[in-house]
ZADO-1210 file (C-alpha; in nm, 4 decimals, padded with zeros to 6 digits):
<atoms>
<atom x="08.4630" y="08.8880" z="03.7648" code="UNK" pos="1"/>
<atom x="08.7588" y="08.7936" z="04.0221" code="UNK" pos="2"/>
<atom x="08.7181" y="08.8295" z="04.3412" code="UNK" pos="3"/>
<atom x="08.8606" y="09.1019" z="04.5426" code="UNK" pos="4"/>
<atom x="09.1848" y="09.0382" z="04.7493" code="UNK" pos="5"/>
<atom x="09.2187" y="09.0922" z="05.0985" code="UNK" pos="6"/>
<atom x="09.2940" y="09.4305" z="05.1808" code="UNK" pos="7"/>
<atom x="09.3725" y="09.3990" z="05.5628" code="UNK" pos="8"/>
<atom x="09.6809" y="09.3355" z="05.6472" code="UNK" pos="9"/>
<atom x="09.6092" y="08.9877" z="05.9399" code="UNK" pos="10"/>
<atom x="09.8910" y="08.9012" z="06.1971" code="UNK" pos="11"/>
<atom x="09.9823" y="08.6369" z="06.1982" code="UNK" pos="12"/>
<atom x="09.8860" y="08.6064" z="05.8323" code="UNK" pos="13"/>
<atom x="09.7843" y="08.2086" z="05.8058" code="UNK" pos="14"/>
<atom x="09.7942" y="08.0522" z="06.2031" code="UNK" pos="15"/>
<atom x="09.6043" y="08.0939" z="06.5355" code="UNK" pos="16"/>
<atom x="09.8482" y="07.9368" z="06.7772" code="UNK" pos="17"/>
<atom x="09.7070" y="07.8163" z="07.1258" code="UNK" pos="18"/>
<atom x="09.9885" y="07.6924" z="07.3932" code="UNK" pos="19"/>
<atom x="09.8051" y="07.4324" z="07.6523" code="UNK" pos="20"/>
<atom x="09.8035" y="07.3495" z="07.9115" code="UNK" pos="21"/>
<atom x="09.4253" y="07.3450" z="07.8207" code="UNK" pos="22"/>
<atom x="09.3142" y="07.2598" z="08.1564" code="UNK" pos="23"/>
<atom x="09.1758" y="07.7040" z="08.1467" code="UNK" pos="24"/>
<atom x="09.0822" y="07.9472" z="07.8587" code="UNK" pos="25"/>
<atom x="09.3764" y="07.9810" z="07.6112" code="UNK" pos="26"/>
<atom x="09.3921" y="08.3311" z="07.4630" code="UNK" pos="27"/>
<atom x="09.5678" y="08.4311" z="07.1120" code="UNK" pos="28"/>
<atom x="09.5401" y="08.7495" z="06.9179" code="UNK" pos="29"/>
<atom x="09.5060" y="08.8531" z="06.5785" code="UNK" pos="30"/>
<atom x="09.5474" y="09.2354" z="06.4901" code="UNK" pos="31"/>
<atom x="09.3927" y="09.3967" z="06.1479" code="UNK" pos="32"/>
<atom x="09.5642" y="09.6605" z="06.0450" code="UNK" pos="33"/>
<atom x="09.3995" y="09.8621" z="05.7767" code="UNK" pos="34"/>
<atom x="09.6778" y="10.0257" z="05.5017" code="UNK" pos="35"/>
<atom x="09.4207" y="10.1223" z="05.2713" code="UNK" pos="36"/>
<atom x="09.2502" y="10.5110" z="05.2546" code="UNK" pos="37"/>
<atom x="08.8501" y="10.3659" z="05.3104" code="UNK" pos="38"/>
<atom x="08.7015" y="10.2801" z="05.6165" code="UNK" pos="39"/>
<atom x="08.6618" y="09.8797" z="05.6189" code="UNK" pos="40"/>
<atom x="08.3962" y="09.6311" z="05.7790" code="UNK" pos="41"/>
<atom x="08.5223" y="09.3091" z="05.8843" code="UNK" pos="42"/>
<atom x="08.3596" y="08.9930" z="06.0484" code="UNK" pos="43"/>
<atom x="08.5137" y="08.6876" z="06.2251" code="UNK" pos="44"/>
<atom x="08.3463" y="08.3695" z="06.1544" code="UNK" pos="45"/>
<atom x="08.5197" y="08.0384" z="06.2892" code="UNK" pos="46"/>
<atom x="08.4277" y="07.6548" z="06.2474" code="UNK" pos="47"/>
<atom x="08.3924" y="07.5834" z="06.5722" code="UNK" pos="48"/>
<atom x="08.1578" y="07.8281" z="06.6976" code="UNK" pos="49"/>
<atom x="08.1137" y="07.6777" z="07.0878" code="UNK" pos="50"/>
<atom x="08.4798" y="07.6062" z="07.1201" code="UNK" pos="51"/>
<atom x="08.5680" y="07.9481" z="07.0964" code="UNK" pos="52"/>
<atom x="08.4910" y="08.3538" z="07.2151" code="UNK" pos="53"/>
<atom x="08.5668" y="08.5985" z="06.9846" code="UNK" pos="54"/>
<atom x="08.5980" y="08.9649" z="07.1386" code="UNK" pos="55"/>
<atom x="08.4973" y="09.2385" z="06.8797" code="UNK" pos="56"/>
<atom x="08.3879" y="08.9313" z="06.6419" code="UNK" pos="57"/>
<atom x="08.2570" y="09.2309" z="06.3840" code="UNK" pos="58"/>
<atom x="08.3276" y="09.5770" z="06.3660" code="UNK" pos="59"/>
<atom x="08.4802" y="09.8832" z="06.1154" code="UNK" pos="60"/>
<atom x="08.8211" y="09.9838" z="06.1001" code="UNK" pos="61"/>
<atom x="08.9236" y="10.3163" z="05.9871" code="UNK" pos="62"/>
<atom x="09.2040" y="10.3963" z="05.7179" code="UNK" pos="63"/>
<atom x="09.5251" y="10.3126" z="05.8795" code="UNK" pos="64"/>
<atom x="09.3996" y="10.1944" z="06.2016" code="UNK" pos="65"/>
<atom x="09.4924" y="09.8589" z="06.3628" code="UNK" pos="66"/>
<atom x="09.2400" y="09.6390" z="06.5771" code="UNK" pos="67"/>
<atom x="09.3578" y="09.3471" z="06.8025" code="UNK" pos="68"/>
<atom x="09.1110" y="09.0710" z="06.8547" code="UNK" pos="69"/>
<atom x="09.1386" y="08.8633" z="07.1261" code="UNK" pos="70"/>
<atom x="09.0370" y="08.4454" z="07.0851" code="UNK" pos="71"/>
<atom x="08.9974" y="08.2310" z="07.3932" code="UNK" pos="72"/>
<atom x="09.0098" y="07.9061" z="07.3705" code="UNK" pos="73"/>
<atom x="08.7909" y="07.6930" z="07.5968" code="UNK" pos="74"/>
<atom x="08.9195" y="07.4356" z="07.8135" code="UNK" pos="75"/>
<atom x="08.8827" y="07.1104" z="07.6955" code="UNK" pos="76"/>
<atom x="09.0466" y="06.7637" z="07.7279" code="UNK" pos="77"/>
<atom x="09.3398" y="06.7749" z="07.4648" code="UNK" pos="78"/>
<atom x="09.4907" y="06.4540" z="07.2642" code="UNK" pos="79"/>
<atom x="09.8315" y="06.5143" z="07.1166" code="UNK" pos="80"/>
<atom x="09.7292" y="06.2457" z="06.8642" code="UNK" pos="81"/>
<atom x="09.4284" y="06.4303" z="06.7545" code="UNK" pos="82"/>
<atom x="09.4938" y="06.6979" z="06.4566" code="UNK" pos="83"/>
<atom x="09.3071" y="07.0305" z="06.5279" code="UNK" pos="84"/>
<atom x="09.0826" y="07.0695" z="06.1806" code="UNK" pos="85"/>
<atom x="08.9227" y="07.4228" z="06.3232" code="UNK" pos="86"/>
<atom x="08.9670" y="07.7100" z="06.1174" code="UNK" pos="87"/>
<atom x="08.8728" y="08.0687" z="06.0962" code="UNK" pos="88"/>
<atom x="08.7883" y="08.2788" z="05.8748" code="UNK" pos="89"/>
<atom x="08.8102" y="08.6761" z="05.8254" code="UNK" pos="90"/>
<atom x="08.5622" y="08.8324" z="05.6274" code="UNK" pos="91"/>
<atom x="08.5871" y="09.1910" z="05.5179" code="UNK" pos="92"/>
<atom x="08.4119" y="09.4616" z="05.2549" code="UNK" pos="93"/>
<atom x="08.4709" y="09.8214" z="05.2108" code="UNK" pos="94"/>
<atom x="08.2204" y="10.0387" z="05.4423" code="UNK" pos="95"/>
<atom x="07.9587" y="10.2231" z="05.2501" code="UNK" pos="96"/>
<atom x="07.8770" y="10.5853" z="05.2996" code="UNK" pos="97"/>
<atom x="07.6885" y="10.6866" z="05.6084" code="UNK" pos="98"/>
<atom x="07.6907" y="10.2855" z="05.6751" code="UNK" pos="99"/>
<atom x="07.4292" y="10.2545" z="06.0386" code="UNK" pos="100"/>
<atom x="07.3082" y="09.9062" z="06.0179" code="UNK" pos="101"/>
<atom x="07.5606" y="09.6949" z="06.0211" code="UNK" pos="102"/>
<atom x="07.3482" y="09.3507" z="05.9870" code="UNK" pos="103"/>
<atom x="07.1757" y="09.4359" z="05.6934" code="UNK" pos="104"/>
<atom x="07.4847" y="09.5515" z="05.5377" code="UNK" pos="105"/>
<atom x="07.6002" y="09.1945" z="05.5296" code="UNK" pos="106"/>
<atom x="07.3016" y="09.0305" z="05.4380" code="UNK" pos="107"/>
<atom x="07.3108" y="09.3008" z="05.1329" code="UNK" pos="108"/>
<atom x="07.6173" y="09.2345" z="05.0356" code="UNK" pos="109"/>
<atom x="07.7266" y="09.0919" z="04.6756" code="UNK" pos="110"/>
<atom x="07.9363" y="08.7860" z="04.6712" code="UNK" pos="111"/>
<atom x="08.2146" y="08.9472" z="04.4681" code="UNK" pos="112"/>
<atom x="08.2378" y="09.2471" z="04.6909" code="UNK" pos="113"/>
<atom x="08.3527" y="09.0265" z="04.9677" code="UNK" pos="114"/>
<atom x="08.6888" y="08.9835" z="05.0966" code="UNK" pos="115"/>
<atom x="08.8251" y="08.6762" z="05.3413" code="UNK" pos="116"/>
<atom x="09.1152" y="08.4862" z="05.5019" code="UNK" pos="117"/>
<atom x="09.1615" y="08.1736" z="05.6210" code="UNK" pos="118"/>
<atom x="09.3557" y="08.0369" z="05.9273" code="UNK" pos="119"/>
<atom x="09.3809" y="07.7282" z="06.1048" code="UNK" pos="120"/>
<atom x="09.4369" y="07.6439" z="06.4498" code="UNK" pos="121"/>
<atom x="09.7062" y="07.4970" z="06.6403" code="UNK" pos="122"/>
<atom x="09.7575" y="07.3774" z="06.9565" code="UNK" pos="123"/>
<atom x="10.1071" y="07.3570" z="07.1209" code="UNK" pos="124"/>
<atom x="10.2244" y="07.1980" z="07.4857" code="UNK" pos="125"/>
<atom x="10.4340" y="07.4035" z="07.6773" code="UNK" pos="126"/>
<atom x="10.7844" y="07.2048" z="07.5894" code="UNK" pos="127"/>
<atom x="11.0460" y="07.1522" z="07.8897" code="UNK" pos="128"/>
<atom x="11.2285" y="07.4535" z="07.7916" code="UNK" pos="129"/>
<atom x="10.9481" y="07.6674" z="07.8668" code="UNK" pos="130"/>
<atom x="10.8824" y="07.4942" z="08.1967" code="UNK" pos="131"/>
<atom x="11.2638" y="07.5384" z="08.3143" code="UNK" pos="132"/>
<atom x="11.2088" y="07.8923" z="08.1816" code="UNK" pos="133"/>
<atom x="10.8804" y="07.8879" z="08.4372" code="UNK" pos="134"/>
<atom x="11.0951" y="07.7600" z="08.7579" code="UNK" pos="135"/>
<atom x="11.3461" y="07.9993" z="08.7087" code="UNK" pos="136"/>
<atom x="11.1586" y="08.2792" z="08.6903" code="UNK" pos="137"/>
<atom x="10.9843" y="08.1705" z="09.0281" code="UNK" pos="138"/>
<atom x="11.3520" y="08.1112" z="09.2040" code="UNK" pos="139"/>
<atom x="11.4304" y="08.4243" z="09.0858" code="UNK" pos="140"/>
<atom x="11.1240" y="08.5882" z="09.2369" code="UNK" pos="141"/>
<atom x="11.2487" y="08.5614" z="09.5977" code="UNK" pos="142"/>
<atom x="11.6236" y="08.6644" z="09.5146" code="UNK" pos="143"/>
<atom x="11.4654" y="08.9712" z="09.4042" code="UNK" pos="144"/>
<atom x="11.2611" y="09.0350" z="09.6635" code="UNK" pos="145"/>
<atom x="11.5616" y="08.9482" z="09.8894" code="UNK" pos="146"/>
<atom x="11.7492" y="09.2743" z="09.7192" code="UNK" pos="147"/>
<atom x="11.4629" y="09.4361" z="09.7597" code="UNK" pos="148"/>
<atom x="11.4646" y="09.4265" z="10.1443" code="UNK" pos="149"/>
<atom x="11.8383" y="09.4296" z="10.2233" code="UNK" pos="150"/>
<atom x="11.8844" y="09.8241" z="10.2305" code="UNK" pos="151"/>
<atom x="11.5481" y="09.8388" z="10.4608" code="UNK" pos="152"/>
<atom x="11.7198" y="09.5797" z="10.6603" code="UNK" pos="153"/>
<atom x="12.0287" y="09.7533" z="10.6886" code="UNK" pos="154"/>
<atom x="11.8943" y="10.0760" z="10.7214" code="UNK" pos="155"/>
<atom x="11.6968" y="09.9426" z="11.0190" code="UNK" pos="156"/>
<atom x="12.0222" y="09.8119" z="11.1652" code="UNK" pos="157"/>
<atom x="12.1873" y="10.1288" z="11.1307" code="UNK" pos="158"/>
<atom x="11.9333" y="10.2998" z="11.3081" code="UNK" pos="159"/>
<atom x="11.9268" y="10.0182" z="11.5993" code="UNK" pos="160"/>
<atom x="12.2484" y="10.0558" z="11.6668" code="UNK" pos="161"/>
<atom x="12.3054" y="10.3865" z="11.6749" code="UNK" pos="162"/>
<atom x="12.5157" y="10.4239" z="12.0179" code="UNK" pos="163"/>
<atom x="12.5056" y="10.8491" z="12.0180" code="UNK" pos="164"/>
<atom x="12.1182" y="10.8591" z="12.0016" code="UNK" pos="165"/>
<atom x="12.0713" y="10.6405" z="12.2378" code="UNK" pos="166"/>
<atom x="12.3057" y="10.7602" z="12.5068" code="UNK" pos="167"/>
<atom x="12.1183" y="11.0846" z="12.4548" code="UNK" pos="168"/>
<atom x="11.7691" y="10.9465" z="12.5208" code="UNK" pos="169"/>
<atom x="11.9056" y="10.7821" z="12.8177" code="UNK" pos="170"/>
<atom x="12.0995" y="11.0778" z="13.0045" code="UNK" pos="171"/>
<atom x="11.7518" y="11.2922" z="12.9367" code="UNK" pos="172"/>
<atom x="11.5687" y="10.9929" z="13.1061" code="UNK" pos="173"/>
<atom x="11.7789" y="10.9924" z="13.3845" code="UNK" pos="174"/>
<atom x="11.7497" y="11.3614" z="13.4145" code="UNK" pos="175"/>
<atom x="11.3141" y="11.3494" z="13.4049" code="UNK" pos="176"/>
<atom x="11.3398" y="11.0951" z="13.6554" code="UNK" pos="177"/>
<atom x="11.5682" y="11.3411" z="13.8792" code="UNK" pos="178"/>
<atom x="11.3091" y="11.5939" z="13.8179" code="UNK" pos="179"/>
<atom x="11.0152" y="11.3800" z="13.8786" code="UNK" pos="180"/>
<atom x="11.1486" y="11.2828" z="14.2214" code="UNK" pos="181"/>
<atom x="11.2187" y="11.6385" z="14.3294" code="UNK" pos="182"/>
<atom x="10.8742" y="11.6986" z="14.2169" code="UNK" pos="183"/>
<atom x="10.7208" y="11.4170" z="14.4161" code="UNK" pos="184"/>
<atom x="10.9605" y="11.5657" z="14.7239" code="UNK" pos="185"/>
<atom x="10.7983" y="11.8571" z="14.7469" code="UNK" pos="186"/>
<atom x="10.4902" y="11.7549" z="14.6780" code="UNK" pos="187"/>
<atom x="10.5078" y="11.5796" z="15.0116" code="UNK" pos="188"/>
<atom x="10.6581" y="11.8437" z="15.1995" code="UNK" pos="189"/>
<atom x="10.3872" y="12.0969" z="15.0776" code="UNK" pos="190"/>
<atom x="10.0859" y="11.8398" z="15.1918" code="UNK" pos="191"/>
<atom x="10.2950" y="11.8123" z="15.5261" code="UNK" pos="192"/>
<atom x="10.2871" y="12.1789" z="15.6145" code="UNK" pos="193"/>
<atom x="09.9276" y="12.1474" z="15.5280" code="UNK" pos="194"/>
<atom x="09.8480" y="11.8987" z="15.8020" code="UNK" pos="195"/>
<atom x="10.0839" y="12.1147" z="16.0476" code="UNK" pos="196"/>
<atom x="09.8964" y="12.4145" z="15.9732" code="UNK" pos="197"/>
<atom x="09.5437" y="12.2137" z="16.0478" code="UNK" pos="198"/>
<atom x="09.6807" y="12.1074" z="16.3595" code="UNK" pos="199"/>
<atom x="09.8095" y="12.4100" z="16.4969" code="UNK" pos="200"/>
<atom x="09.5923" y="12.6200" z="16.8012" code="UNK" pos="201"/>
<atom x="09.3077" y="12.7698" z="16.6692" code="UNK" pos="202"/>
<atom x="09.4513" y="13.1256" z="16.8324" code="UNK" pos="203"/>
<atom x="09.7352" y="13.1537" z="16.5951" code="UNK" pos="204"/>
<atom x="09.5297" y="13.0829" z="16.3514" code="UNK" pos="205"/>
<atom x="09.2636" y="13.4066" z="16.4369" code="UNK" pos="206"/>
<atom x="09.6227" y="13.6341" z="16.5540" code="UNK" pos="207"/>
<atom x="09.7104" y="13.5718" z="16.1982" code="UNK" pos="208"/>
<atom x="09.4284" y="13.5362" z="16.0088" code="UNK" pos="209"/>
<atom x="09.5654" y="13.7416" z="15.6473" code="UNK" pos="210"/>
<atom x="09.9175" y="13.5792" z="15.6667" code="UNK" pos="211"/>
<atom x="09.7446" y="13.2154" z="15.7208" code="UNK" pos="212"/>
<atom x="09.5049" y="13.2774" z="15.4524" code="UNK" pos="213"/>
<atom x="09.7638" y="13.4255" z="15.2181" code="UNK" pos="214"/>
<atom x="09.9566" y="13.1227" z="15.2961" code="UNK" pos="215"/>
<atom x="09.7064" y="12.8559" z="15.2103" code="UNK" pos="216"/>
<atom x="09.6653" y="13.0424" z="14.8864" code="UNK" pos="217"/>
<atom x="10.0143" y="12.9893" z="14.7993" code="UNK" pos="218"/>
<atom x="10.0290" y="12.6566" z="14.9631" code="UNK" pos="219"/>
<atom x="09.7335" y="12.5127" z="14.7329" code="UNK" pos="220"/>
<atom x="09.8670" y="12.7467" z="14.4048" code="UNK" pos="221"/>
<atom x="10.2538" y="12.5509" z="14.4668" code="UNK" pos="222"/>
<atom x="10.0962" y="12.1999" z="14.5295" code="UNK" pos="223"/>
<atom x="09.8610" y="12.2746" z="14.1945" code="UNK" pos="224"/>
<atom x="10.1917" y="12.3802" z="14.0021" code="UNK" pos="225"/>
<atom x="10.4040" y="12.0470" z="14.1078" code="UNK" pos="226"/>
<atom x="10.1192" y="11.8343" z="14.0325" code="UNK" pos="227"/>
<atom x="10.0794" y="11.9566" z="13.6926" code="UNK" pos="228"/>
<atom x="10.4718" y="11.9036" z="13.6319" code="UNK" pos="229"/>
<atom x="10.4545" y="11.5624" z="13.7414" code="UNK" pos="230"/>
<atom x="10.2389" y="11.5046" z="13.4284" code="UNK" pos="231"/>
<atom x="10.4492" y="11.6820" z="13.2106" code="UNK" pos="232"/>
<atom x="10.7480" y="11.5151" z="13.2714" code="UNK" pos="233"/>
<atom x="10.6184" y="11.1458" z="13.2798" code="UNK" pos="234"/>
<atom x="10.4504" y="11.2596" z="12.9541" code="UNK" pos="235"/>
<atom x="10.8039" y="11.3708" z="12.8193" code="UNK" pos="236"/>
<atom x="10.9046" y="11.0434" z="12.9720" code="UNK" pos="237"/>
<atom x="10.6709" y="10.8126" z="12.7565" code="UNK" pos="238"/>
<atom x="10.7791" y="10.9958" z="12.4759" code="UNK" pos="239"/>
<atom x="11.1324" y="10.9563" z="12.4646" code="UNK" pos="240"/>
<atom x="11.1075" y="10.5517" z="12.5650" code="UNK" pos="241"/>
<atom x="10.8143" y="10.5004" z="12.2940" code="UNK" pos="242"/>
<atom x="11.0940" y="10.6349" z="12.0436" code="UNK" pos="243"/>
<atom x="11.3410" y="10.4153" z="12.2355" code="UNK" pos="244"/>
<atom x="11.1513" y="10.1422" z="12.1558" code="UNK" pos="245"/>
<atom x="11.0244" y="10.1514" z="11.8235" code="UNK" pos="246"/>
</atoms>
């Protein structure tokens, strides 16, 4: 009986390329793509079993589906002069019904149900194109980012130098710091009534005991009020030169 021909469809179909440097783990992948109507098993076996990681290295593929499988090379010290004799090989065999064990599928399974592929490796060194290709792309990196920050620039500038906003913000500084002062003005001329009205003969004080007491009540209620707008405004003032500033 002949055997059975492949019925996965492997890309690439013969090769398993690896570009170097080798100095770090070289990846490559191979996709299965299944075109037939049965679910298929497949296993990836390799000559060189500590030179490479194979991730799924076994699994099932459903009809129609397509796996990728990722192989990573492991660094190594390469010799141009050296010919790479690794090869892999992917094994497949139509899934049986209600298949659970996997392993002891295999180890059941008749030679001339069996399906395989062969590939080889190769390894490649990047050639100079492909390093030119590398320094242009990282030239290009900071024109880019370049374009990236000129309308942030700009728009910065334009807010900088915006003369109208920041006359306003100046005239209303100018005009807290008119209102502070009258503020503080006051405040001194309220606390120097105060002192008068301590000093003054204790006999005006008793002839007009209600008016002086209704007095110090609106003495202390107008020095509270100024006090309180003296905060205000230097708060009002902070605000307006913190957005000056930033």
């Amino acid at each position: 009986m002949s055997k059975l021909e492949q019925i996965l469809v492997l890309d690439p179909p013969n090769d398993l390329r690896f570009k170097g440097p080798f100095t770090d783990v070289v990846t490559t992948n191979l996709k299965l793509r299944n075109p037939s109507d049965r679910r298929v098993c497949f296993k990836v076996k390799t000559t060189a079993p500590r030179r490479y990681c194979v991730r799924p290295n076994s699994g099932l593929i459903e009809p129609g589906a397509t796996i990728t499988i990722s192989v990573m090379l492991q660094p190594f010290d390469y010799d141009p002069n050296e010919k790479s004799k690794h090869k892999f090989m992917v094994q497949t065999i139509f899934a049986p019904p209600n298949v659970s064990d996997m392993e002891a599928m295999w180890k059941d399974a008749k030679p001339d149900d069996l399906m395989d592929s062969k590939l080889r490796c190769v390894f490649e060194l990047p050639t100079e194109n492909d390093k030119a290709n590398d320094l242009d792309v990282s030239k290009a990196v900071p024109i880019l980012n370049a374009s990236k920050d000129g309308p942030a620039s700009a728009k910065a500038g334009s807010l900088s130098l915006d003369d109208s906003e920041l006359k306003k913000l100046m005239e209303e500084c100018k005009r807290l710091q008119c209102e502070v002062g009258k503020l503080a003005d006051e405040n001194r001329q309220l606390k120097d009534d105060g002192l008068r009205m301590r000093k003054s003969p204790r006999s005006e004080l008793m002839a007009s005991s209600a008016g002086t007491l209704m007095g110090r009540e609106h003495g202390m209620a107008s020095s509270s009020l100024p006090s309180l707008l003296v905060v205000i405004a230097a708060i009002f003032i902070g605000f307006f030169l913190g957005k000056f500033i930033l």
